[in-house]
C-alpha positions in Angstrom: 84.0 120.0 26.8 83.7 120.2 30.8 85.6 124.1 30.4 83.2 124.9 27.4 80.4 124.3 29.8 81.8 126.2 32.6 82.3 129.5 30.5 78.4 128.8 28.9 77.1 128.8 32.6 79.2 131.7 33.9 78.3 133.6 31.0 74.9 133.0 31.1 75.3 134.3 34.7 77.0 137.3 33.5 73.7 137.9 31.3 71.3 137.3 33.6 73.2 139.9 36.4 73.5 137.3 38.7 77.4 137.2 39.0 79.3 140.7 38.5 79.6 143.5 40.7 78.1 146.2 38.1 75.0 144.2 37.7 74.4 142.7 41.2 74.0 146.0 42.8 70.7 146.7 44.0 71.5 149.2 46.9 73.9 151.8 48.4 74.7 151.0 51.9 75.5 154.0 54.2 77.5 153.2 57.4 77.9 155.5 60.6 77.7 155.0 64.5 75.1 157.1 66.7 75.2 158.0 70.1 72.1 156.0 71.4 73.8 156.5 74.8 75.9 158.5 76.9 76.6 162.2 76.7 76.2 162.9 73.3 72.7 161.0 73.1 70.3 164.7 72.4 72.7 166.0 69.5 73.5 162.5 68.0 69.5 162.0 67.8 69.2 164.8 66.3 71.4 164.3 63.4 70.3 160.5 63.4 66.8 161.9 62.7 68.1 164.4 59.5 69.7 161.2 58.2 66.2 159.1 58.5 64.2 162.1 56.6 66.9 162.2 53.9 66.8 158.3 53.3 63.2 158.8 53.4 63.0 161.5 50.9 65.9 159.9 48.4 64.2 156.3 48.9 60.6 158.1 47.5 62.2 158.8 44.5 63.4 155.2 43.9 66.9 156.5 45.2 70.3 157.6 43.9 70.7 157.7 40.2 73.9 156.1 39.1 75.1 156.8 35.9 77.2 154.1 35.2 74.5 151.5 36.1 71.8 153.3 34.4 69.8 153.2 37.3 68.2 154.3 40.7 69.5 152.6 43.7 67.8 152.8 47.2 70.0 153.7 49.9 69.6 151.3 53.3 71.5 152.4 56.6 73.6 150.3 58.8 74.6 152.2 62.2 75.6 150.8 65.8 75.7 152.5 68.8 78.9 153.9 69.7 78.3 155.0 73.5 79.5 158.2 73.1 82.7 156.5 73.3 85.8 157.0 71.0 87.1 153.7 72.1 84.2 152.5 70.1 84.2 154.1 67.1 87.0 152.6 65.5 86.1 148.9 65.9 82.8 149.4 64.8 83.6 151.8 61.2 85.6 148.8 60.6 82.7 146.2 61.2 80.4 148.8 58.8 83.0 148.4 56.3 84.0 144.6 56.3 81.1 142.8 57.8 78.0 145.3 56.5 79.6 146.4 53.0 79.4 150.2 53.9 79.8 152.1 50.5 80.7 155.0 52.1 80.3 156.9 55.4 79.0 159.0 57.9 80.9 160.4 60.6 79.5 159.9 64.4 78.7 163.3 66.3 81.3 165.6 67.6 84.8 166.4 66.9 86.2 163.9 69.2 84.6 160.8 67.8 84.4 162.2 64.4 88.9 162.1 64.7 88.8 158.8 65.6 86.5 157.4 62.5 88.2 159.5 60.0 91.7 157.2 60.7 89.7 154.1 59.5 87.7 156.1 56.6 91.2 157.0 55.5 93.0 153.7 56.5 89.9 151.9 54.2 89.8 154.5 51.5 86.2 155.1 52.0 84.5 158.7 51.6 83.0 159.7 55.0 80.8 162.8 55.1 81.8 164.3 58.5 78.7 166.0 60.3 78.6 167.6 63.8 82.3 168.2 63.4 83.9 171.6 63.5 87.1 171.4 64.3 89.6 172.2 62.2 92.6 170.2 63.3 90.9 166.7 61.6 92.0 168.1 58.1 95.4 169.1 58.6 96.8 165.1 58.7 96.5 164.8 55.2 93.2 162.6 54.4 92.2 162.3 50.9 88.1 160.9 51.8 87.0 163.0 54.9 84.6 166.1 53.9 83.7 168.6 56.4 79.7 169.5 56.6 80.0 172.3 59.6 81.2 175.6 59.6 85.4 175.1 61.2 85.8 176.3 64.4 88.4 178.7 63.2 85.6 180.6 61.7 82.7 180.6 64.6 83.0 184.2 65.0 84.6 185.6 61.9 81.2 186.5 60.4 80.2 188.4 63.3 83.2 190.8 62.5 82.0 190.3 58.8 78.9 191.7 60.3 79.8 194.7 62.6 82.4 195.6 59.3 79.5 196.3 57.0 77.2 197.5 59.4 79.8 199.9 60.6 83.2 200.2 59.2 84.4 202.9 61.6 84.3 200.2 64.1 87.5 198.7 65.1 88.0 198.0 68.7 87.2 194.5 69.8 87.4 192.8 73.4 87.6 189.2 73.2 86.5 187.6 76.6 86.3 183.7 76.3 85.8 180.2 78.4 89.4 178.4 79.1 88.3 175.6 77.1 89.8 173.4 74.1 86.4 174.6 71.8 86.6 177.9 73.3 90.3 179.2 72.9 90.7 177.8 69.1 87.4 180.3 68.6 88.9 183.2 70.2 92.3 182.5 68.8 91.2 182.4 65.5 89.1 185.2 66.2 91.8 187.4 67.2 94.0 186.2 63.9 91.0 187.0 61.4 90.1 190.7 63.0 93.8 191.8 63.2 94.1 190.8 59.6 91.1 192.8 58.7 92.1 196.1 60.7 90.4 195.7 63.7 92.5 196.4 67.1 92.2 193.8 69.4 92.3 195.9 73.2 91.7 193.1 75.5 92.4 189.2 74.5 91.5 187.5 78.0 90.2 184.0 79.3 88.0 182.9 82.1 88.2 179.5 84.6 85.5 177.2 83.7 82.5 177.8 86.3 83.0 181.6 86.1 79.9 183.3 87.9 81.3 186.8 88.5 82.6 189.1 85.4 82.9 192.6 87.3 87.1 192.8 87.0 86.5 191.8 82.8 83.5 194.1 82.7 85.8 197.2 84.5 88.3 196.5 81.6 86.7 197.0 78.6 84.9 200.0 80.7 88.2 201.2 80.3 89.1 200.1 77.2 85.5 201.4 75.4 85.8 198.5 72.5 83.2 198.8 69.8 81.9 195.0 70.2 82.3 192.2 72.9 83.3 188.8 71.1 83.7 185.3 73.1 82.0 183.2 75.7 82.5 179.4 75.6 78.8 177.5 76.9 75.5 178.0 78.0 75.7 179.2 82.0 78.4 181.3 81.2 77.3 183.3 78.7 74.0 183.8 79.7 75.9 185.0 83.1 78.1 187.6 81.2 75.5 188.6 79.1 73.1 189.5 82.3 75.9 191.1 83.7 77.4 193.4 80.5 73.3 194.9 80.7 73.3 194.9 84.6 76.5 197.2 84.6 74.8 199.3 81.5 78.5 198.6 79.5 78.2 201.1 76.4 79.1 198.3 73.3 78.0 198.5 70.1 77.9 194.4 69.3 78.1 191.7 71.9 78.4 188.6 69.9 78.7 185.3 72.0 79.1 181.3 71.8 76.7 178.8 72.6 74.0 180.2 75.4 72.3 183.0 72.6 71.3 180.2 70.4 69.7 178.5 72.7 66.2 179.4 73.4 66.6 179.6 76.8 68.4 182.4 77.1 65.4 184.7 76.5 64.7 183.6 80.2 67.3 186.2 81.2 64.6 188.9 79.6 66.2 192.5 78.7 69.5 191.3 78.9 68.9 189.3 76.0 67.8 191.7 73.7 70.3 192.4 71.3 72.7 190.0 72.0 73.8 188.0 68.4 75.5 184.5 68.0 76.5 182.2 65.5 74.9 179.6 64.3 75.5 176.4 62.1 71.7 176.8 60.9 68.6 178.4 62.0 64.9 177.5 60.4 64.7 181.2 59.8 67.7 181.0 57.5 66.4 182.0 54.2 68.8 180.2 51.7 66.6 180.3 48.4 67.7 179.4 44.8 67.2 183.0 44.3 70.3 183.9 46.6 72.1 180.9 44.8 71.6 182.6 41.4 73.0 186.0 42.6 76.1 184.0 43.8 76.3 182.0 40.0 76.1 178.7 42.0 73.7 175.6 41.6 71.0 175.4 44.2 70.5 171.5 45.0 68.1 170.0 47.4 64.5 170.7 48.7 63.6 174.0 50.3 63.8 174.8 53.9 60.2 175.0 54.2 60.1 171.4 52.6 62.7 170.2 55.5 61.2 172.1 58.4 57.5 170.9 57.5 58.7 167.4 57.1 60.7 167.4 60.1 57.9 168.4 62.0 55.4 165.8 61.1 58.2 163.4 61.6 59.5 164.2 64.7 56.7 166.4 66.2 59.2 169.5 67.0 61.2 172.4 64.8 64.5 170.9 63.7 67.7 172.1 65.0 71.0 172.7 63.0 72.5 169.3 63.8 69.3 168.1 62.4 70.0 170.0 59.3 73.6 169.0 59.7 72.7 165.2 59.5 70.1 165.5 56.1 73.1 168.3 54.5 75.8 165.4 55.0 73.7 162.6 53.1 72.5 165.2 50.2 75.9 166.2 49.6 76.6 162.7 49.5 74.1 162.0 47.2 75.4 164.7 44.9 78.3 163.6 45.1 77.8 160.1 43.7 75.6 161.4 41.0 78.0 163.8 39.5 80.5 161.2 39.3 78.0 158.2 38.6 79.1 155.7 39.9 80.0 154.3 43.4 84.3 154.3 43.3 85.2 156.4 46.7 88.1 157.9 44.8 85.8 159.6 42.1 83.0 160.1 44.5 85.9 162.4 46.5 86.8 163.7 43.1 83.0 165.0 42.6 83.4 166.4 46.3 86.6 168.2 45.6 85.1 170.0 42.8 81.6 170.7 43.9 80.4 174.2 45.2 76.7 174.6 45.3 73.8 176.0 47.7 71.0 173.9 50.0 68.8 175.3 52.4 71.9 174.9 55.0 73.8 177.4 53.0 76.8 177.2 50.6 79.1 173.7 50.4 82.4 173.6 49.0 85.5 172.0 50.1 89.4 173.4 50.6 91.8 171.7 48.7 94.6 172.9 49.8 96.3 172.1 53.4 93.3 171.3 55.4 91.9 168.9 52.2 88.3 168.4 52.6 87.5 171.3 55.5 84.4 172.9 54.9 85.2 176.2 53.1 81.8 177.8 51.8 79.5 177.3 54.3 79.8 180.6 56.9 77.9 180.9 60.2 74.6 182.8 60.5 74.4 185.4 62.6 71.3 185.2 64.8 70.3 188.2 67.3 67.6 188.3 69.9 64.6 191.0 69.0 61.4 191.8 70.2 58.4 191.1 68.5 55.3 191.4 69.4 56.0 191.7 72.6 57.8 188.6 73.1 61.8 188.2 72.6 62.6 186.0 69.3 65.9 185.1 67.5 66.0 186.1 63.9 68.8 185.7 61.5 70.7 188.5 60.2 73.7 187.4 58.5 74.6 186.8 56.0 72.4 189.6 54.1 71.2 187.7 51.6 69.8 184.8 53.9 68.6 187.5 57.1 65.5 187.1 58.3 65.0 190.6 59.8 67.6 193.3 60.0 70.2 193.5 61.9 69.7 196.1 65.4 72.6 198.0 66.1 74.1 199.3 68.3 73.3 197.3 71.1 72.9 199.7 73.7 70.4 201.7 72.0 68.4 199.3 74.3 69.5 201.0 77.6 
């Protein structure tokens, strides 16, 4: 009698979706660490703030639809700081997954930390979007639930061959100057694999000591060597030194496309100089992704509009957002997709969705490789930005790819001299 009673009362539990995972769930929990201190603070707060505006957005609409529960859950965050710290990182995805009940993940900001939460992602068998990543060499160890938002290093400059190829395909000769740096020599590298793949001739192929403030013996080189474009660079003083300096010597190039210093306003402080010069770009606000350009390509357009993000952001945050804004919002849409294609809330069919998804946002295309480097982010190319004048004042606009350009694209670059 005493059993009978028991099974009545769990039952009647059962009903009333007190007991049982598939009725008790009333919200998605979303795990990641942000840099609230240390080095990485500015970019981590950045993508931190994407990540609020999409929980924001999602939440509005009651949340993420899940098939399989027949209904829209909210989505609530659960973050620690991590100090800009790798020895942080790992102890605290585990706490997000054992003591707050993470359903899935974010990844922290940068490559570095990003490495050392994808081991426990993997090790938990939790899908983990990774944002503010770009290297390439997290995807090669074999992880089944680690999805790559950013552009891979390995391509940072491949579309601005793309872009001198169709601009001008009797161009071939390409200098590649870059920063001796980790980040910097996997560009070039890959850089140098991709144009001598696609028939360019590679005439110089040199690095630079951190710190460099004097290009003359580089610049009397490709003098000599009379390449068609200028690729490389590595950070901010740098390239806004060899940039100054390739106009100050008057070097006859057709493209001078550079990391880092271009995309940063800044660098229209170094006036005529700048004029010209293109760089990649994860995402720019002028970037016109529209469901227009995702129809031409036969792909789904998902998400708001740009305009809807960068008005939003604004009112939120009082400024224009950045790409590792974009980069946060991207990574919990995709997400979000992710979850309702395969409705329901199991990692390994969530990574399932993710391995077979290919569709357009205002960031630009998202799809995944499948192959080696499981999970690296293979649709999504770099914009190509390049400094103008208008109106009298010096402005980036985008100009690759074609079919997201804000302007056209000014070549050659001397024309300016």
């Amino acid at each position: 009698m005493k059993k009978l009673w028991f099974a009545l009362v769990a039952l009647a539990f059962l009903i009333s979706g007190v007991v049982g995972p598939a009725h008790a769930k009333n919200r998605i929990v979303i795990g990641f660490t942000m840099s609230q201190t240390g080095k990485l603070n500015a970019e981590s707060t950045d993508q931190y703030h994407g990540l609020l505006l999409w929980q924001k957005w999602v939440n509005s609409k009651g949340g993420i639809y899940v098939k399989k529960l027949g209904k829209r859950l909210p989505v609530k965050f659960a973050y620690y700081d991590d100090e800009s710290s790798k020895d942080r990182v790992q102890q605290l995805y585990v706490r997000l997954i054992n003591k707050d009940g993470a359903d899935f993940l974010i990844s922290p900001y940068s490559s570095g930390l990003t490495a050392s939460a994808a081991v426990i992602a993997e090790q938990y068998g939790k899908v983990m979007m990774a944002t503010g990543a770009a290297s390439d060499n997290i995807f090669n160890k074999g992880y089944m639930h680690v999805f790559q938002i950013y552009t891979p290093a390995s391509r940072y400059l491949t579309s601005a061959l793309d872009l001198l190829r169709a601009t001008d395909p009797k161009a071939n000769k390409i200098a590649i100057i870059y920063e001796q740096s980790n980040f910097a020599k996997a560009v070039a590298t890959a850089a140098k694999k991709y144009a001598e793949k696609n028939g360019f001739k590679v005439v110089i192929f040199e690095s630079y000591a951190k710190g460099t403030t004097d290009f003359t013996s580089f610049l009397n080189k490709i003098a000599a060597k009379k390449p068609d474009a200028i690729i490389g660079g590595g950070h901010f003083a740098d390239g806004e030194t060899f940039a100054r300096q390739i106009y100050e010597q008057r070097i006859k190039v057709k493209m001078v496309s550079l990391l880092v210093a271009p995309a940063v306003p800044k660098f229209a402080e170094i006036g005529k100089a700048a004029l010209y010069v293109t760089s990649p770009s994860q995402w720019e606000p002028l970037a016109k992704y529209t469901t227009e350009g995702a129809r031409k390509l036969g792909i789904p357009w998902y998400g708001p509009t740009a305009k809807w993000f960068i008005d939003e952001y604004r009112k939120a945050y009082h400024e224009t957002p950045g790409y590792h804004a974009a980069g946060g919002f991207i990574a919990a849409l995709v997400l979000q997709k992710a979850i309702e294609d395969a409705g329901c809330l199991d990692s390994e069919k969530v990574a399932k969705a993710l391995e077979k998804m290919d569709i357009m946002t205002f960031y630009g295309r998202i799809k995944f490789d499948t192959g080696n480097y499981y999970g690296r982010q293979a649709g999504h190319n770099m914009v190509i930005l390049q400094w103008q004048k208008k109106n009298g004042k010096l402005v980036k606009e985008v100009v690759w790819p074609r079919h997201a350009a804000s302007s056209s694209f000014v070549y050659p670059y001397y024309k300016k001299y």
